[in-house]
Kinemage of the C-alpha trace (Angstrom):
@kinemage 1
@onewidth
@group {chain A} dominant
@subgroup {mainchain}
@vectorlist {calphas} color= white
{ca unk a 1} P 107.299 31.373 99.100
{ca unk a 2} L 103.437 31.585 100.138
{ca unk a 3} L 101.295 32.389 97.339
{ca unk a 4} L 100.967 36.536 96.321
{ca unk a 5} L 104.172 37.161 98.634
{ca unk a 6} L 107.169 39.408 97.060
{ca unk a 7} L 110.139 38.471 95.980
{ca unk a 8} L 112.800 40.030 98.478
{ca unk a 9} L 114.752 43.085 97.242
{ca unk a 10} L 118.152 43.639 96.635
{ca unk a 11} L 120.051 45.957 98.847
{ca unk a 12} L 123.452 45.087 99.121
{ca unk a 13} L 125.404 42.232 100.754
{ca unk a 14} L 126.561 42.412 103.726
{ca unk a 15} L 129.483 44.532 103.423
{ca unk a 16} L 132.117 45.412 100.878
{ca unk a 17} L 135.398 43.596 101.958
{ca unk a 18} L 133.708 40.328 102.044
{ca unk a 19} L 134.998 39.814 105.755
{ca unk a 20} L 132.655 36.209 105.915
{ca unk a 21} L 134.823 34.630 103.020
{ca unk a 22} L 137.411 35.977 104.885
{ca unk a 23} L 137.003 34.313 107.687
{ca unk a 24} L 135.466 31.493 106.487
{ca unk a 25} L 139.275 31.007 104.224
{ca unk a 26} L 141.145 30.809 108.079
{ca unk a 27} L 137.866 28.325 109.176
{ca unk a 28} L 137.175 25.505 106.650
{ca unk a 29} L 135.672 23.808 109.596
{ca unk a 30} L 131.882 22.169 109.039
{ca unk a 31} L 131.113 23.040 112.632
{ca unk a 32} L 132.733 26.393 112.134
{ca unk a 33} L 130.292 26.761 109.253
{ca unk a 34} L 127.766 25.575 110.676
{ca unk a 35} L 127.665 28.464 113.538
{ca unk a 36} L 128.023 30.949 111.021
{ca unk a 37} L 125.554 29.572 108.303
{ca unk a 38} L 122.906 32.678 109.220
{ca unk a 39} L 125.581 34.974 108.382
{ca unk a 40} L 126.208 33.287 104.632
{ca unk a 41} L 122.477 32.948 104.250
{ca unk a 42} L 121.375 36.335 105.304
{ca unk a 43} L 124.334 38.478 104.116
{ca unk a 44} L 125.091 36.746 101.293
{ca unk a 45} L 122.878 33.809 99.910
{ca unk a 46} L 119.818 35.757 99.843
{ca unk a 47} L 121.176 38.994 98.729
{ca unk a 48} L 122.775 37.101 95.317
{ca unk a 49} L 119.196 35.181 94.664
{ca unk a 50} L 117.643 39.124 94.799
{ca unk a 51} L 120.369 40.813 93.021
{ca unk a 52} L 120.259 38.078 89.825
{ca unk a 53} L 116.570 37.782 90.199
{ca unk a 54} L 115.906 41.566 89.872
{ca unk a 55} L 118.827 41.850 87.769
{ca unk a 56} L 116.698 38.973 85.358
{ca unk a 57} L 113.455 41.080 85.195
{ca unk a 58} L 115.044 44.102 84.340
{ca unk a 59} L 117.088 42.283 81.253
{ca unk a 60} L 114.557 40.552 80.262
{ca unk a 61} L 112.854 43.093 77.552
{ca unk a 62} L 117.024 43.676 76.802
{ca unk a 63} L 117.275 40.449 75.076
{ca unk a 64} L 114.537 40.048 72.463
{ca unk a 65} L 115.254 37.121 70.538
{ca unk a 66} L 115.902 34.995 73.424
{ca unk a 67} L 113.999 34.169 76.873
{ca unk a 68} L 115.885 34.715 79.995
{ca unk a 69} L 116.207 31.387 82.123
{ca unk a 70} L 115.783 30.890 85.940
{ca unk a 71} L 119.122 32.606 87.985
{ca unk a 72} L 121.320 29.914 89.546
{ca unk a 73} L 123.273 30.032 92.718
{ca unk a 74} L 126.418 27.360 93.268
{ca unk a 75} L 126.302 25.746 96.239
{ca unk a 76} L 129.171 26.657 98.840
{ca unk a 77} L 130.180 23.466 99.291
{ca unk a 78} L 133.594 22.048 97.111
{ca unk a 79} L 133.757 18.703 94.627
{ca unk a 80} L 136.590 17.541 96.716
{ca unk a 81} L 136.233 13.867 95.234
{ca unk a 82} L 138.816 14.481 92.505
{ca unk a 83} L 141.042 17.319 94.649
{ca unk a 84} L 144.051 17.230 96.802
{ca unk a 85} L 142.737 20.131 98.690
{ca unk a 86} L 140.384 19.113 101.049
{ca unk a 87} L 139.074 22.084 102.153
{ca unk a 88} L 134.703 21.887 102.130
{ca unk a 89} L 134.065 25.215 101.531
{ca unk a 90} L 134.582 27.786 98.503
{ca unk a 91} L 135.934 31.046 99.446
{ca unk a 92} L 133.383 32.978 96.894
{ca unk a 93} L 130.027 33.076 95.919
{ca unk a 94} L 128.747 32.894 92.071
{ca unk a 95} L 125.420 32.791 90.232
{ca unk a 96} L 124.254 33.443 86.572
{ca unk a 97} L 121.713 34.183 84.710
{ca unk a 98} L 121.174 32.203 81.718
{ca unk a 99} L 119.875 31.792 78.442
{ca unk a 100} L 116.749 29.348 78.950
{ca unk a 101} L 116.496 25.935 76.688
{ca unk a 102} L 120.515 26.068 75.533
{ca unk a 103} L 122.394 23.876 77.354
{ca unk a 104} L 122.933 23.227 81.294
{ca unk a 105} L 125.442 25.171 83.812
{ca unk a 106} L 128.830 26.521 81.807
{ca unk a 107} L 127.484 24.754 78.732
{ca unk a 108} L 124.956 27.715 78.244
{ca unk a 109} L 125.249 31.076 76.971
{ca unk a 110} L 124.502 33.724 79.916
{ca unk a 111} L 123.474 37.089 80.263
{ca unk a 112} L 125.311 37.671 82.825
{ca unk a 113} L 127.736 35.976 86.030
{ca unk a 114} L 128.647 37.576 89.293
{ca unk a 115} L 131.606 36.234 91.220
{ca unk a 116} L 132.504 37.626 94.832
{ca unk a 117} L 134.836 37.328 97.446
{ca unk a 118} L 137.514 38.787 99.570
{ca unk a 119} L 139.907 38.445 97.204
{ca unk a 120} L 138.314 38.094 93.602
{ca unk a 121} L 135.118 40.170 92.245
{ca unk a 122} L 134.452 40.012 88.996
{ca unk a 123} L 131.420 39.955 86.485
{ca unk a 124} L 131.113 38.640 82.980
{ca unk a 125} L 128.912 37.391 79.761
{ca unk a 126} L 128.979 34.910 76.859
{ca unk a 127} L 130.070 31.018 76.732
{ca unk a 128} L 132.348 29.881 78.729
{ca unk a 129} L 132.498 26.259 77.996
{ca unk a 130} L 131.136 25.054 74.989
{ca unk a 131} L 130.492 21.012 74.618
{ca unk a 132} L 131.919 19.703 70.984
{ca unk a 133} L 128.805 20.536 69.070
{ca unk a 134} L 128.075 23.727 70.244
{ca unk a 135} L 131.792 24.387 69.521
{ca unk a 136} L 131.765 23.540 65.848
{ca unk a 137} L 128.652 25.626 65.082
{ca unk a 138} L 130.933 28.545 66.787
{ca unk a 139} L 134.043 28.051 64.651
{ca unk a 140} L 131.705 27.714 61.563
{ca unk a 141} L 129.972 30.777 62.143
{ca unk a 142} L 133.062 32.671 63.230
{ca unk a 143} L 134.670 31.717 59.940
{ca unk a 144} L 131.473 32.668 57.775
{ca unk a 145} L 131.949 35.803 56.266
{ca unk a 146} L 129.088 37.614 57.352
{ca unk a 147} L 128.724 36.451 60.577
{ca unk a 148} L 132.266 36.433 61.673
{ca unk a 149} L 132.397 39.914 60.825
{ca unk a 150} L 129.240 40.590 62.496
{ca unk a 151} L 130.825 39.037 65.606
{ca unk a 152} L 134.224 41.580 65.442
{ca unk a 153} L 131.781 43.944 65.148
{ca unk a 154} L 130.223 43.171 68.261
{ca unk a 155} L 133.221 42.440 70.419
{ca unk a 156} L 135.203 45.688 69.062
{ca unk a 157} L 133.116 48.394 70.746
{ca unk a 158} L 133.565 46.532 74.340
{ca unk a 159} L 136.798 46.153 74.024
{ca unk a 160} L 137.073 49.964 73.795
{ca unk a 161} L 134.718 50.190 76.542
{ca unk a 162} L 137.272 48.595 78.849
{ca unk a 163} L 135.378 44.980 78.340
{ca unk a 164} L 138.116 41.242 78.193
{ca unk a 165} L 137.828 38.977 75.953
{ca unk a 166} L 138.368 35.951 77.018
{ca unk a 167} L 137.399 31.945 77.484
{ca unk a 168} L 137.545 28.145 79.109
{ca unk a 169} L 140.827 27.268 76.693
{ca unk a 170} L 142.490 29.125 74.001
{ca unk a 171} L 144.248 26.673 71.349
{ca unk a 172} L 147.547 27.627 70.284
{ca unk a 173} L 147.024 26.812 66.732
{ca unk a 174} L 144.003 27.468 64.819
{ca unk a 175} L 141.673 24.246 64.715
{ca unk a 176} L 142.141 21.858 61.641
{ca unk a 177} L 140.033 22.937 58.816
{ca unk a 178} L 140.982 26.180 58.856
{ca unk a 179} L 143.043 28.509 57.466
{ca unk a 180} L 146.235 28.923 59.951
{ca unk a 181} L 146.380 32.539 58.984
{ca unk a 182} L 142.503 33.171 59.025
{ca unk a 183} L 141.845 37.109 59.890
{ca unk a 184} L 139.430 35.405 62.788
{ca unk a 185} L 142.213 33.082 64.181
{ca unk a 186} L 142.178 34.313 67.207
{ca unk a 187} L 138.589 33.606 68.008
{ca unk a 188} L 138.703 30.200 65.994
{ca unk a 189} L 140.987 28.969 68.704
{ca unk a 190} L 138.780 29.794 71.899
{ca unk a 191} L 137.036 27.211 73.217
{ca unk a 192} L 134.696 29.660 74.398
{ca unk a 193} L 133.969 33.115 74.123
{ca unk a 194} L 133.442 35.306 77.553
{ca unk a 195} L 133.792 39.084 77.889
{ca unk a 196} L 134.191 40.458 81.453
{ca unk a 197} L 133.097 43.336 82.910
{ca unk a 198} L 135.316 46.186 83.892
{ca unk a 199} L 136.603 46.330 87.394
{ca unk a 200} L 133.173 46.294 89.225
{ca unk a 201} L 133.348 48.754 92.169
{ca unk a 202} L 133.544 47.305 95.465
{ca unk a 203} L 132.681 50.306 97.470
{ca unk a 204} L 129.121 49.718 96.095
{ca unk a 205} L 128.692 46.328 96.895
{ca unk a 206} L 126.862 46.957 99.841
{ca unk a 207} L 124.253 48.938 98.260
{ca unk a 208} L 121.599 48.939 95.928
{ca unk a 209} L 123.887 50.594 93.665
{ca unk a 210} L 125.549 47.567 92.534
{ca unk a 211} L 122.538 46.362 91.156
{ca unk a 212} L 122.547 49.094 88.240
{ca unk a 213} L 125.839 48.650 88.090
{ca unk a 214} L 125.739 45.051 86.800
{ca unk a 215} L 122.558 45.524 84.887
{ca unk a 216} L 124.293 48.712 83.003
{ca unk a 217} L 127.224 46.099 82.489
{ca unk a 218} L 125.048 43.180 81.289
{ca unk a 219} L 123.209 45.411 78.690
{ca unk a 220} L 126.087 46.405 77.037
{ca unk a 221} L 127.016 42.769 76.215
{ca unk a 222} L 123.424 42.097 75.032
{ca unk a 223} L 124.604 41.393 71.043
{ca unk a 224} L 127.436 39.379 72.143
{ca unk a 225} L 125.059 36.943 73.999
{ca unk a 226} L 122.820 37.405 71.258
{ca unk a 227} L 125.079 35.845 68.995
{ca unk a 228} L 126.103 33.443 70.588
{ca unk a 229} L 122.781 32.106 71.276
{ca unk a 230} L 121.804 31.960 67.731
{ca unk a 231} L 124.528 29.818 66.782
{ca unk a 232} L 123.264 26.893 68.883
{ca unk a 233} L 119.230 27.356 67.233
């Protein structure tokens, strides 16, 4: 971007059913893609590099302890090395915003993560795949006293709000070195710790509304992502 230019604004993507993934489901074709790439760029690429840059700035004073980290995109195209299916092209599009200097990709705690498509739309926060040692500081702080309380604290309140819990893996016993009938057990087996958003509303997603929508949404989850971050310092 040339030097003193803006940054573009967010105003929706290009409509609310998704028709491109649509389409693009019944065309994993490269030279299909390739025909349509304006329409991914313009009505959806660039729209999701406004909405989590703008949705960045305006976090940014939200999370205190922590400094907000550049917004990343995925790419469109599938790892098909290790799959069966073939197909090139994901059916979605997802970005983040993370928590700068913690980790790389799913490894790092986020503010927030916006998945769309015709079929799925969903937004969350938190960890969703912690690497071994980030995953024993969690367990140690979950079963701490004081900060495993502070955490149930934290995740009650959302839950009421209409907020998931949820994560990469769940265990189905609590992890060795633990009591197997700890009052936290059910957060000592996560392998992760994620809350999503309630039902975002699609009928806005093709306005600027949805923009305060996920910022209201990302705000509330501000402690939980607070936490988490802290346990990897």
């Amino acid at each position: 971007m040339a030097a003193g230019a803006e940054s573009p604004r967010f105003e929706g993507f290009a409509d609310k059913e998704a028709r491109f993934f649509k389409a693009l489901a019944r065309n994993q074709r490269r030279e299909w893609f390739a025909a349509h790439r304006t329409e991914y760029e313009e009505g959806w690429l660039t729209p999701m590099r406004a909405l989590l840059a703008e949705a960045r700035e305006r976090l940014d004073a939200a999370v205190p302890d922590h400094p907000l980290g550049e917004p990343k995109v995925f790419r469109i195209h599938r790892d098909v090395r290790f799959s069966r299916d073939k197909a090139p092209y994901k059916t979605h599009i997802g970005g983040y915003v993370p928590i700068d200097g913690l980790g790389q990709g799913p490894s790092t705690p986020i503010i927030v993560y916006l998945h769309v498509g015709a079929t799925e739309l969903f937004a969350a926060s938190g960890h969703y795949m912690m690497l071994p040692e980030q995953l024993s500081r969690f367990r140690s702080a979950v079963a701490d006293e004081e900060r495993g309380r502070a955490l149930t604290a934290i995740l009650q309140p959302l839950v009421r709000a209409g907020f998931a819990v949820g994560s990469y893996e769940q265990l189905t016993r609590v992890p060795r070195g633990f009591a197997p009938d700890h009052q936290r057990a059910d957060l000592l087996r996560r392998k992760g710790l994620t809350v999503s958003f309630p039902a975002p509303p699609r009928a806005r997603l093709a306005s600027r509304a949805f923009l305060d929508w996920l910022v209201r949404g990302a705000r509330r989850t501000v402690p939980l992502v607070e936490w988490l971050a802290a346990t990897l310092e």
